[in-house]
C-alpha angles and dihedrals in degrees: 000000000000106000090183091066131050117261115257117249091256096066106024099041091049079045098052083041087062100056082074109074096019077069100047097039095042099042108346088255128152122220116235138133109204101071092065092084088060097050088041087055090041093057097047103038124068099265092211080067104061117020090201084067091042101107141104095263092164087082088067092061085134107068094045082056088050097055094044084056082052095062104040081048094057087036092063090038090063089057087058111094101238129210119257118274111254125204142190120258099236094047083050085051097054097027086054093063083052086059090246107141107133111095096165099113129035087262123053104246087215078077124015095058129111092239089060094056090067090058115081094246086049090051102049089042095054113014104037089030090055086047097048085050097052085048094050106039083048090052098045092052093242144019129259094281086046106058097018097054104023110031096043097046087055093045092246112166106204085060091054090062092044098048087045085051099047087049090056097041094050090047093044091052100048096045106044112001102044095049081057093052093047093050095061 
């Protein structure tokens, strides 16, 4: 299997299926991303002081190991030469009156770099966007993996109007929110 290239959907989406019931058959656990940050500040804050941290986080050992895995796993990715990013002509087109030229990396530099997020479109993009997310993965009782490939795959009805709303929300925002951000 190529490492320096993404999988195609026909091998890592049956792959990342698959996480699903290996989860529930092997431990009853439910995959899901977004609660780590709740186990991570559990296990760091003093749980008498906020009730919401006052559990035994310790029994979810597991997806903070996950997530470790996550990162050492993004970590060695990043020693792996990559191929080059290609994209599509008319994204290059459109991306190219926003002053977005460089595809070296996964992410264009124009607008993932540390200078950018002193600018106001880098700031809305990063620092208000991250938020937004946070807000709305919290609100929502979960984040994306969470409800789209657990709660879906378990017919759960609340995730089907999350991951509808998340859709939406993510179609609404790169067509018409994010070209006003980048014309600023």
């Amino acid at each position: 299997m190529n490492l320096s290239a993404p999988w195609p959907w026909y091998i890592a989406g049956p792959l990342i299926g698959l996480t699903v019931p290996l989860l529930l058959l092997l431990g009853n656990k439910s995959f899901g991303i977004s609660t780590n940050l709740r186990h991570l500040c559990a296990a760091i804050l003093p749980s008498n002081k906020i009730d919401f941290f006052n559990y035994n986080w310790r029994s979810e050992y597991w997806n903070l190991s996950f997530v470790a895995g996550i990162i050492g796993g993004a970590a060695l990715a990043m020693q792996i030469p990559a191929e080059p990013l290609t994209v599509h002509e008319n994204l290059e087109k459109e991306l190219l009156a926003y002053g977005i030229t460089d595809y070296n990396f996964q992410l264009p530099t124009q607008l993932f770099n540390i200078e950018n997020v002193l600018t106001l479109p880098g700031f809305i993009v990063v620092v208000v966007g991250g938020f937004l997310v946070g807000f709305g993965t919290r609100y929502a009782g979960g984040c994306t993996s969470g409800h789209a490939i657990t709660g879906l795959s378990t017919l759960q009805l609340p995730s089907l109007i999350a991951t509808i709303s998340f859709m939406a929300g993510g179609i609404l925002t790169a067509n018409f929110v994010l070209p006003y951000i980048l014309r600023l």
